[in-house]
N, C-alpha and C positions, 0 to 999 in steps of 0.2 A: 226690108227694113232690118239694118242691125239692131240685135239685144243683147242682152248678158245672158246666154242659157244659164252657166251655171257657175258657183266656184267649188272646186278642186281642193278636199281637207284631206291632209297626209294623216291616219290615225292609229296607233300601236295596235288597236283594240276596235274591232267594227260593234263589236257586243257594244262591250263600254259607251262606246260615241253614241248608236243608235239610242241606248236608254236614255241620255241625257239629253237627246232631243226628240222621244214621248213625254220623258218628263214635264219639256214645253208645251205640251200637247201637239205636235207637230206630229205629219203622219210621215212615216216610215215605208218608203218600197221595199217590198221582196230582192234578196240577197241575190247580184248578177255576179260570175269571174268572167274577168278577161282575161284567158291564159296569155294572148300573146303581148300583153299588156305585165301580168305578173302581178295582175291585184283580182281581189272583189271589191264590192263596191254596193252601196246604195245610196239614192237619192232622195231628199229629202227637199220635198217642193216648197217653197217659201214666197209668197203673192206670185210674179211672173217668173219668177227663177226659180232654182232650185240649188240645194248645195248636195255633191258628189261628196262622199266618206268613202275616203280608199284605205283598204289594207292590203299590205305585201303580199302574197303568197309563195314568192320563191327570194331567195338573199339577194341576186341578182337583179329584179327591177329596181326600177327607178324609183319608184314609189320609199321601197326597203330601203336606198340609194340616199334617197332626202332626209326619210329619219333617222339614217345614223348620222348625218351633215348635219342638220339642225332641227330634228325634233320634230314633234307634232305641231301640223298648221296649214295655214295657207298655200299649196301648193300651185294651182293652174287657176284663171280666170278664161272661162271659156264663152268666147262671143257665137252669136249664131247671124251667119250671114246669109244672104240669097242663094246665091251661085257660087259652091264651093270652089268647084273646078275653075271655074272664071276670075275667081278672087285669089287661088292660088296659083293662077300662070300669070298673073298682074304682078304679084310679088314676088315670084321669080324674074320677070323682066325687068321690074324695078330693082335687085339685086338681094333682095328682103332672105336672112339667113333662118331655112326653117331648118324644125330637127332632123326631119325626114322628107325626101323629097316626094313620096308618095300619098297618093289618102288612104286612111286605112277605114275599117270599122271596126266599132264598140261599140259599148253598153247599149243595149236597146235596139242595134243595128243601125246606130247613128255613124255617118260619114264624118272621117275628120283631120287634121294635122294638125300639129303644133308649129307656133313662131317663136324661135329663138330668143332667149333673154336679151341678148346681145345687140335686137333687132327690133324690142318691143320696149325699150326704156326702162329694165331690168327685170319683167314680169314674163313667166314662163306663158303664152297667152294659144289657149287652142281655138281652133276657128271649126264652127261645126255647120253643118247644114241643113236651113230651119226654113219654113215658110216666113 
């Protein structure tokens, strides 16, 4: 069954972000980095989702990449599908433009790729792999 794992907030400040959502009373994970990525990050679960707080850690990711473009915000909406592997040789054969053509891992040791703006009706859209 597809879901919405999670969505993806570009933030200057992971402090900052996290206090303003304890403030909500919402709870807060422990701080992960993804070096090969270029951020840290925590999540913050919200009913069956959760929302991703990224910060940069080097100029060069992407993450750094979006907020000097356009700021803090919505970045990625990431679905969680069955069979990643199965779902991304479907869209490769149907032509579907991803970022990358491999799966990598993150946060959590979660399996994943991104589909292309270009490819998803303007939305950076990562496809993870979930029961």
């Amino acid at each position: 069954m597809f879901k919405i794992d999670h969505l993806g907030i570009a933030v200057k400040s992971l402090d900052s972000a996290k206090s303003f959502y304890e403030k909500l009373g919402l709870t807060v994970s422990p701080e992960e980095t993804v070096a090969a990525e270029g951020v840290k990050l925590v999540m913050v679960p919200v009913g069956e989702s959760r929302f991703e707080l990224l910060e940069p850690i080097s100029e060069d990711s992407a993450i750094a990449k979006f907020l000097t473009k356009r700021g803090e915000g919505l970045h990625h909406v990431s679905l969680r599908v069955p069979d990643l592997a199965a779902t991304v040789e479907k869209l490769k054969k149907d032509g579907v433009r991803l970022v990358s053509q491999e799966i990598r891992i993150g946060a959590g040791g979660h399996r994943y790729v991104f589909v292309h703006p270009s490819s998803a009706g303007g939305v950076l859209l990562e496809l993870v792999e979930g029961p």
